[in-house]
N, C-alpha and C positions, 0 to 999 in steps of 0.2 A: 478365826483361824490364827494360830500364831506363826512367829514366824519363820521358826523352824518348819515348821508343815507347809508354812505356803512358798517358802524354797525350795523344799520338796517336790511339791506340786509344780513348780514351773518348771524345775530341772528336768522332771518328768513328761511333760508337757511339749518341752521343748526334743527328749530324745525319742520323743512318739513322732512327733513332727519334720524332725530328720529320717527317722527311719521310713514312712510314708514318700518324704522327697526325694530321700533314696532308692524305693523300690518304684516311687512311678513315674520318674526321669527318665530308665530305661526301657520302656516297655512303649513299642510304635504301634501295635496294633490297638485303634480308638477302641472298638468292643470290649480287649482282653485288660486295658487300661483302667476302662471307666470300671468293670467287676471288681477289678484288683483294688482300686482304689477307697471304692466304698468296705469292702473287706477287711483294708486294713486300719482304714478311719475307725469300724466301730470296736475292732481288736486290741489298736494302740491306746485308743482314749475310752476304750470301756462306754461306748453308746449303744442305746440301742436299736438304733437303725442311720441308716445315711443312705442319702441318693444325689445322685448327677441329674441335673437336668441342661436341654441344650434349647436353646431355641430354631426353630425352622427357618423356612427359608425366608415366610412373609416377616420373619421377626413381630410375630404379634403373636406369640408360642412360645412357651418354655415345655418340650418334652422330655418325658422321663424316660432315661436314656439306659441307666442300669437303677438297680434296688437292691436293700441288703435283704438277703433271705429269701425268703416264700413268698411275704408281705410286698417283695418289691419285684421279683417274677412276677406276681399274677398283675400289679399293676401296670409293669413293662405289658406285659400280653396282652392289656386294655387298651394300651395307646395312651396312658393318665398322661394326662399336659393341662397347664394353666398359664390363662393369661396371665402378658406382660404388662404390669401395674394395675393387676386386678386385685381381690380382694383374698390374696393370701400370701405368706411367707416369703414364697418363691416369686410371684407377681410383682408385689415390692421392693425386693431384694434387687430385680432385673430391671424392675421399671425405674427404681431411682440411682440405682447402681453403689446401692451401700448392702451393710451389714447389719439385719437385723435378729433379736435376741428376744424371744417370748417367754418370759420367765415361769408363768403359768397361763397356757394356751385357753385355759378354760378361759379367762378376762380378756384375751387377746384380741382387740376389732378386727383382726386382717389374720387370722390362722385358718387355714380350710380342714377343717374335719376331716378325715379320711378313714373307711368303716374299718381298711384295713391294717391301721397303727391307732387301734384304741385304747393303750395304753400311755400316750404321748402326755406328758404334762410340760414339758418345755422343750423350744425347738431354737435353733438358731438358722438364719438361710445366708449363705455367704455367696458375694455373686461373682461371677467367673470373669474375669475382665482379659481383653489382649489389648494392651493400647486403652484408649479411650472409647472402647467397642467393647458392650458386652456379648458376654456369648452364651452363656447359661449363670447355672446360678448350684451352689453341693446346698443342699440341707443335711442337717444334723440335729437328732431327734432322742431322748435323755426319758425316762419313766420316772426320773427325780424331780419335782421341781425349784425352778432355781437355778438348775444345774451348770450353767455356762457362768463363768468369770469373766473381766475384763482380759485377765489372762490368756482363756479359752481363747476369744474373740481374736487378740495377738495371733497366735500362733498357727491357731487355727486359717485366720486368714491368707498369712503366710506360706501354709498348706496349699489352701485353695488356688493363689495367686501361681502358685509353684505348678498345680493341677492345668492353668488355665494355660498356663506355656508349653505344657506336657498334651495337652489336648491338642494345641494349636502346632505343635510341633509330629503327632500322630499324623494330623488331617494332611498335614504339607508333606507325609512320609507316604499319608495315601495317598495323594495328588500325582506327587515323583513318582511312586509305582505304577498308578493310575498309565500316566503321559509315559511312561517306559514301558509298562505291556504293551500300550496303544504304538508305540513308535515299534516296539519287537514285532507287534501282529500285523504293522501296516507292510512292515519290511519283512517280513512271511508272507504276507498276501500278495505283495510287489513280485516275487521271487516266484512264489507258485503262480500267478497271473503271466510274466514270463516265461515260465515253464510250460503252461500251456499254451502258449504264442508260441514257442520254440517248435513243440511236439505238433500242433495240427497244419502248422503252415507248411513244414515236412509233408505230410500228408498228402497224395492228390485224389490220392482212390476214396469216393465221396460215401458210399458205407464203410468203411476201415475209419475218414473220419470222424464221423460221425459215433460212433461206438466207442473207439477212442478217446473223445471228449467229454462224454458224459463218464467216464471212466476217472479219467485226469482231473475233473471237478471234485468228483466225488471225495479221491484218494487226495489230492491236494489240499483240499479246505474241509476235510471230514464233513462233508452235509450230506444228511438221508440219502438224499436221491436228486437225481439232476437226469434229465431228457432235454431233445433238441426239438423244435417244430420248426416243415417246411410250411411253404404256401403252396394250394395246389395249382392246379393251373386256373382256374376261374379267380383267385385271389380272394373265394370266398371262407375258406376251411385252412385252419390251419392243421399239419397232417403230424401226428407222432414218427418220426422217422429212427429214433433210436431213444433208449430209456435204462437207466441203471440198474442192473440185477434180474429177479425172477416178475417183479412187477413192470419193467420196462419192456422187455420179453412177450408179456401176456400182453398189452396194453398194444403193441406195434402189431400183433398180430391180428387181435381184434381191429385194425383199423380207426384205430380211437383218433379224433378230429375235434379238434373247438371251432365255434366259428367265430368270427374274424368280428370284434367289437361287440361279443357276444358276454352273456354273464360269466366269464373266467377270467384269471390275472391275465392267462396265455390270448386271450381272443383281445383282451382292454389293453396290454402294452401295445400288441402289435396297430391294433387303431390308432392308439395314441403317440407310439413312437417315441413313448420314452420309459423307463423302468416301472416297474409298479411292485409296491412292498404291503406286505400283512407280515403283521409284528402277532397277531391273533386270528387265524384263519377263520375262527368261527362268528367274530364278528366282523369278518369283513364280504361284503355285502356281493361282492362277484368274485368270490372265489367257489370254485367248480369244486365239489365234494366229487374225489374216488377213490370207490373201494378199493380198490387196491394198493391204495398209497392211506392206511386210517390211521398212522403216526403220525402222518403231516401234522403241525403246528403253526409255523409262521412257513411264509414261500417268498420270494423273488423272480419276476418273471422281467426278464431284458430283450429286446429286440433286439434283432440284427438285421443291422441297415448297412446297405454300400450304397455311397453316396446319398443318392435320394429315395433310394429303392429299398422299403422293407422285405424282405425275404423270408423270415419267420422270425421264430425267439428262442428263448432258453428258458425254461423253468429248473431254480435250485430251490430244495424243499428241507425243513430241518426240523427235529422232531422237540426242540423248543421255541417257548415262546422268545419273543423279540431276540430272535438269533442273530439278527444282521444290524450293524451297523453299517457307517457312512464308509469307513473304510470298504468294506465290503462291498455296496455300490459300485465305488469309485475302480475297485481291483478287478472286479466279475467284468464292470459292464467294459473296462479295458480290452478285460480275455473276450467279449462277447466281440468285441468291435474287429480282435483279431479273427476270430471263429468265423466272422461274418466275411470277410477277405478271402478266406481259406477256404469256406464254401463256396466262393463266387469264382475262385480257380479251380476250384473242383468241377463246378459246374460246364468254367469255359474249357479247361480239358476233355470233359467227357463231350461237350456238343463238336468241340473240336475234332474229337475220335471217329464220334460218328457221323460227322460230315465229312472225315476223309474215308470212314470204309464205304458212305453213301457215293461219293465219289469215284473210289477204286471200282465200285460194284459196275456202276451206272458207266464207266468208260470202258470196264469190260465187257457190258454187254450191245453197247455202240458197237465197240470195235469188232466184236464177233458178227452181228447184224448188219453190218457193213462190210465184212470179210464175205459177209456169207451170201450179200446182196451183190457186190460187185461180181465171186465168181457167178452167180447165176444168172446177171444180166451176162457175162460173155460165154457163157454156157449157152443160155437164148439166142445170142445171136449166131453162135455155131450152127446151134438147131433150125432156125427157121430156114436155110436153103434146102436144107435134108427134103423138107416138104415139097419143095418144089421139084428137086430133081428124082421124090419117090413118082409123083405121079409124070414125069416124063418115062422112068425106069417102067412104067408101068402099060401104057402104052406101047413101049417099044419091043417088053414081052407080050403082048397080044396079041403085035403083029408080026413073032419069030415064025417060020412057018419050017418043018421038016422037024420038028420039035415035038414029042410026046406029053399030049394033052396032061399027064400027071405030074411032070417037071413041069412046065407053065405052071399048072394050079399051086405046086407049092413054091414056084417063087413069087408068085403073087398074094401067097399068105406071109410068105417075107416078110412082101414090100407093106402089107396091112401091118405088121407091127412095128414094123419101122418109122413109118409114118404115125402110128398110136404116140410112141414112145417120142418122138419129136414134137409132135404135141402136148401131150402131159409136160415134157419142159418147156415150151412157151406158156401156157396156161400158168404152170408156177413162176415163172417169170412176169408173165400179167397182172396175179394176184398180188406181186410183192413190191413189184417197180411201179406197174401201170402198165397206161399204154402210153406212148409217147404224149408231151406235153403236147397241146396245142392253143391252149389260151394263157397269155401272161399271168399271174395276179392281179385284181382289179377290186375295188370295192364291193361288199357283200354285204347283205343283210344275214346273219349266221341261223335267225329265228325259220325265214321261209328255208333256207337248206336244209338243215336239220328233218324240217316239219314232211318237208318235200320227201325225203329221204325213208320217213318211216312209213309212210302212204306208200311208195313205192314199192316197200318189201312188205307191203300187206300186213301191218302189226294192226291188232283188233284197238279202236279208238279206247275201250275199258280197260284196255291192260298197260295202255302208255299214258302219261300225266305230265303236263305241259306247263312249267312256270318261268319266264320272261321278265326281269326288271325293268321299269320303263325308259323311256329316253335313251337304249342304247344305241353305240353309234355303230357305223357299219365296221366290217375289218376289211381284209386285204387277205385276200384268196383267192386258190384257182378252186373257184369252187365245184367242177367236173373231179376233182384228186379229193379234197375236201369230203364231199358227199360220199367217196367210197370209202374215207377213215370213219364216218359217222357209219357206214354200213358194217363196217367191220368191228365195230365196237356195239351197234343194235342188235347183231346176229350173236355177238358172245353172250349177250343178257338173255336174250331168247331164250339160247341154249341152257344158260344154265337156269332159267325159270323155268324149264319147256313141262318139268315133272313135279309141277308144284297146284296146289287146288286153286288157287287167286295169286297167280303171276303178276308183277306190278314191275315196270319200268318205268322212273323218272326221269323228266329230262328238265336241266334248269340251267339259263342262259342271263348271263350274268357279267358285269364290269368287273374287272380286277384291276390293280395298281402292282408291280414291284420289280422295285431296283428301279424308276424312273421309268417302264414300261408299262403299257397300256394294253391290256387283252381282253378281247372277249371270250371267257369261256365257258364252254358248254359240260356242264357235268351230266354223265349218262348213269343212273343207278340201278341196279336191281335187287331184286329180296331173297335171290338166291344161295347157295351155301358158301360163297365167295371161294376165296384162294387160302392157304393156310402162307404163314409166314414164309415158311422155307422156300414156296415157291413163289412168293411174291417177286422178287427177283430176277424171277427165269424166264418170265409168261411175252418178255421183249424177245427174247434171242427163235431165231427162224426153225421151225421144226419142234419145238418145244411147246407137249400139251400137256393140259391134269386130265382131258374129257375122253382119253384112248384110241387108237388106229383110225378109226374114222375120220379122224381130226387133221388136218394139217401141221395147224400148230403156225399159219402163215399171214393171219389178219391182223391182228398187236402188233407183229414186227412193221408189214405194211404198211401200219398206222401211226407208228412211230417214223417213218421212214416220210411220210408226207407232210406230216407238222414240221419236222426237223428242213421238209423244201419251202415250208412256208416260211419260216425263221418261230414257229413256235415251239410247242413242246407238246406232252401228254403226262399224264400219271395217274396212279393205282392204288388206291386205298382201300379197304375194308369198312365196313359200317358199324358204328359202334351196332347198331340193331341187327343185323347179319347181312350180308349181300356182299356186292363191289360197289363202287365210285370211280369211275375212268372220267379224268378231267382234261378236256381239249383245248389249248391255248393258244387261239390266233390273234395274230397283234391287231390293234384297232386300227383304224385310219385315220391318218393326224389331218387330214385334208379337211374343205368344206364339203358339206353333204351335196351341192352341186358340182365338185368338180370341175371347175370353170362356166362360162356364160355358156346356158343350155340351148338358145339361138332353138327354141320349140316350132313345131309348125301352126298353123291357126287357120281355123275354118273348117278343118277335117271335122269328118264322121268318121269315130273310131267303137269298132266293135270288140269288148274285149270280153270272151272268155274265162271263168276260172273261179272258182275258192272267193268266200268273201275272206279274205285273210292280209299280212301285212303287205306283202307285196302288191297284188290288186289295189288295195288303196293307196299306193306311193303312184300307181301309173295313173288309175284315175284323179287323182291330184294334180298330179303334173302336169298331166293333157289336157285338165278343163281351166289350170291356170294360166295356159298357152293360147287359149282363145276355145277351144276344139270342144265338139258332141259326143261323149264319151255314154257309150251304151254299156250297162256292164250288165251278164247275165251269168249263170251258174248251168245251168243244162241248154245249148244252142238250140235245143229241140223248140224252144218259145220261140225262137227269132223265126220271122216269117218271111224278110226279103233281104237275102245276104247283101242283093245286090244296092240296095238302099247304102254300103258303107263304103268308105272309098278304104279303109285299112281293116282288118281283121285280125287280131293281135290270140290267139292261142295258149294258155300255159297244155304243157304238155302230162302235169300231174293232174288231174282234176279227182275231187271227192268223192263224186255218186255217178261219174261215167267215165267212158273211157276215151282218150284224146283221137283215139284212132275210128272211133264213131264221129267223134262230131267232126274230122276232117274228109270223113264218107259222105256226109250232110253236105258241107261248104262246098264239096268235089259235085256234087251231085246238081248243086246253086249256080254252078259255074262260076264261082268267086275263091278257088281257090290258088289265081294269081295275085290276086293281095293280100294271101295269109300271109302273116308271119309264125311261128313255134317257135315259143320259148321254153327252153327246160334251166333248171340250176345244176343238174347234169347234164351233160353231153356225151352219149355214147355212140360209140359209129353204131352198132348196129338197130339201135333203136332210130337213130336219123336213116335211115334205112328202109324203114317203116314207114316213118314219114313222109320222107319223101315221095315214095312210090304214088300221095296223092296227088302228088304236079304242087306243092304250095309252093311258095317264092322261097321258105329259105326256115332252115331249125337254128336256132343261135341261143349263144347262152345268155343267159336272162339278165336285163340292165339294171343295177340299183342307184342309180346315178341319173337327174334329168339327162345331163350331157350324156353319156351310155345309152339310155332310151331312146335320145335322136340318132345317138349312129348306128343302131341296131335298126331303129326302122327305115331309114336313108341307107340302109346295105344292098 
């Protein structure tokens, strides 16, 4: 070439090489770069093909990044990359970090074939440097051979070098935008995570927030769908409590529930108590497939813990893959931590509400119950002289004399109603007050009262059922007051079993612990149609029935009125199965089970009557640890010489006879000065009865060795 023409040729050479440096200096998008560049490489310098190649991250890669034409699409769309310092062009060019020039490929030891530039007779690969780093490597590919100059190789490189600062100055422009979306969307996320702390911690109405939030998630951070899960009360189930849209909606209704470390994100955070992410929900291995959410893609399920206490979680759903990043974590699980706060004042608001209208209720119906009890005790004692002075009135018209027999008769139907009606009010005043106290509280066995209690109003043994925890200790009760709240709470289950084909009443006696108190109490249940809500409430206050005019409507209140003399309580539940639950709460007794030194007597023959049951065996115990010959029998009709016992000890309940036979027997023995009868009630009129056989004495029954001795020393 002369040298006109190869002055040419470089001038040429050279304003191809400017104009290339000047169109891809400016251009920061790496994609729209490496296109442009190959484009205008094989445009300016008349080639026929050029490509970019970069290397990966292992740097043991040079991939092809962009390609001129068809030839260099379809190879982009293969993925074509070749090792660094393997057996081609670009291999070499990266691996040694020069310039190499294949003047004809066909001789070439280190040129790789490629089926899709078959027209290649020489190639040059120029490698892309930043610094003393390479980073890729341009090939440039001629159908001439020969085709490259030393010239070429100048300018060209030039080019390239120019490219590799254009490259390295794209990637730092995508890094900047990169680290500036990231900081714009952390501070979006910051702001809407605020946002939602701001909007539910306002909130105390716990469905308003709840709806609310998965609302605010939603609208704030554009994701599919977001719902909240509580725990139910077992801490087994986690329970959908609000959900976003028409699928949130259907989903609460149906009662949809995960369980708690079970195969869902929502069941594995909450076990695990800390986030849990699927970037691809269908390979991740406990994520809950539901129909009603089939866009889900990736999910995020966050617990909500206050303090140490998990409470349920949150699931946010998004209908791409790996939707969430670290930001996001970090933002969510913040609003999560707030949500979590805002539920747990939601909660103590609402337990608060309803332990002050549980309260309002419960002091309204004291106060009425006690209004209503006090005027009737002084209503009672108005009435009880009426009685007395009807039957002197009564007498003293009988003996009017100058008096026509038909005025006499009808003031003596008067004086019968009068005296009716004076009655009927002591009688309600009996049922609600009592009869006057006459025994302190004293240690009790609650098991024998109780038992005592239902044998006396004749309940058939099939239809009542008897469970007892063991080792309870005794309480403190007057157990004569006692026994008739137990009557008045066995009589309401009667009734309301009375019209059922298999009546069942439970009784189950039991330790309690609360607030630093100790009670024994006795739950009474039945399988009857129980009380409905509205009237649960009411079934305390005096005169107040669901069963209709026959009713008084005067044993609950009663009942309440005795525990409340004991320092206990009552209460009224419904059965998740159907019935009631009336729970009676008398405190235990903090004492020893002896009561002080029992100072026994020793040597005695003691005969004792009665039930193999607890009580029986607490005396025969006692008595035969005191030195004493304790005969115990079930029907007195076996015993053949009363007088063989120096004591005769009596319960006044007995199972398969009647107390009032076998004191006809001992009367009959002549040994009915050293009975003694014991009942766990004491009723004047039933000691009445008793008495009438000459025994020594009816008393109420001892649960105490020391009690025992001074019951029978009375």
């Amino acid at each position: 070439m002369d040298e006109s023409k190869l002055a040419e040729r470089r001038a040429a050479l050279l304003h191809a090489g400017a104009l290339v440096s000047r169109s891809i200096t400016s251009i920061l998008d790496l994609d729209t770069l490496l296109h442009r560049t190959v484009d205008i490489i094989c445009i300016a310098f008349d080639f026929y093909y050029a490509g970019v190649f970069l290397l990966d991250e292992t740097g043991e890669w040079a991939v092809l990044r962009a390609g001129r034409g068809e030839a260099g699409a379809a190879l982009v769309a293969e993925g074509h990359k070749l090792q660094v310092g393997g057996r081609s062009m670009i291999g070499a060019a990266t691996g040694r970090n020069k310039a190499l020039i294949a003047l004809d490929v066909g001789n070439e030891p280190v040129h790789f074939k490629n089926q899709y530039l078959p027209l290649t007779r020489s190639e040059m690969a120029l490698p892309l440097s930043a610094g003393d780093r390479v980073i890729g490597a341009l090939t440039v590919q001629s159908v001439e051979e020969a085709a490259f100059s030393e010239d070429d190789i100048t300018v060209l490189q030039g080019m390239a070098d120019q490219l590799a600062v254009a490259i390295q100055n794209a990637r730092l422009y995508a890094e900047n935008m990169r680290l500036l979306e990231q900081a714009t969307r952390r501070a979006r996320l910051l702001m809407a995570a605020a946002d939602v702390g701001k909007n539910v911690t306002s909130i105390l109405d716990l469905d308003e927030l709840l709806h609310k939030t998965v609302d605010i998630i939603c609208d704030a951070y554009g994701f599919y769908y977001a719902g909240v899960f509580l725990l139910d009360e077992t801490a087994e189930w986690a329970v959908l409590r609000a959900g976003r849209g028409e699928a949130g909606a259907a989903m609460v209704a149906e009662g949809h529930k995960l369980r708690v470390g079970g195969q869902s994100m929502i069941g594995s955070a909450i076990a695990q108590r800390h986030a849990r992410i699927a970037l691809d929900v269908g390979e991740e291995a406990v994520f809950f497939k539901n129909p009603h959410l089939p866009m889900t893609r990736s999910e995020m399920a966050l617990p909500l813990v206050v303090g140490e206490e998990v409470i349920g979680a949150v699931t946010v759903q998004s209908e791409q893959e790996a939707a969430f990043s670290d930001e996001d974590i970090s933002s969510l699980q913040a609003m999560a931590d707030q949500l979590a706060v805002a539920l747990h004042n939601a909660h103590l608001l609402r337990a608060l509400e309803a332990a002050h209208a549980e309260l309002v209720r419960t002091k309204t119906f004291e106060a009425v119950a006690t209004a209503t009890t006090e005027a009737i005790h002084w209503i009672g004692n108005k009435a009880l002289p009426i009685t007395v002075s009807v039957q002197r009135l009564r007498e003293d018209v009988a003996s009017l004399s100058g008096v026509e027999a038909e005025i006499v008769e009808s003031m003596q139907e008067d004086l019968t109603l009068i005296e009716a009606s004076a009655r009927l009010i002591i009688l309600v005043k009996e049922h609600l007050i009592g009869p006057a106290r006459e025994y302190i509280p004293a240690p009790a066995m609650i098991e024998d009262v109780v038992k005592d209690t239902a044998q006396v109003m004749g309940i058939a043994p099939e239809a009542i059922h008897f469970t007892v925890a063991p080792n309870l200790p005794l309480a403190v009760a007057d157990t004569t007051q006692l026994s008739r709240a137990f009557r008045y709470v066995l009589q309401n289950a009667l009734e309301a079993t009375e019209d059922l084909l298999t009546p069942r009443i439970d009784v189950e006696v039991d330790l309690v612990e609360e607030k630093e108190m100790r009670y024994v109490v006795t739950r009474i249940g039945d399988n009857g149609p129980g009380v409905n809500d509205a009237d649960l409430d009411k079934i305390w206050a005096s005169f107040y029935t669901t069963r209709g005019a026959k009713h008084a409507g005067l044993g609950l209140p009663a009942c309440l009125q005795i525990l409340r003399q004991l320092d206990g309580k009552v209460r009224a539940r419904r059965r998740p199965e159907g019935g009631m639950v009336f729970e009676l709460y008398v405190p235990a007794y903090i004492g020893q089970a002896t009561h002080g030194p029992a100072d026994l007597p020793a040597g005695k023959r003691f005969l004792l009557v009665d039930d193999d049951d607890v009580w029986s065996r607490f005396v025969e115990q006692t008595l035969t640890e005191g030195q004493n010959t304790v005969t115990h029998v079930v029907d007195a009709a076996a015993v053949e010489d009363f007088a063989a016992f120096d004591i005769i000890v009596v319960d006044d309940v007995l199972a398969t006879t009647d107390s009032l036979t076998v004191l006809q027997q001992i009367a009959r023995a002549g040994a009915a000065a050293k009975t003694v009868v014991v009942a766990s009630s004491v009723r004047v009129e039933r000691m009445m009865d008793l008495l009438r056989f000459g025994v020594r004495d009816v008393l109420p029954k001892p649960y105490t060795p020391a009690g025992l001795v001074e019951r029978l020393r009375a």
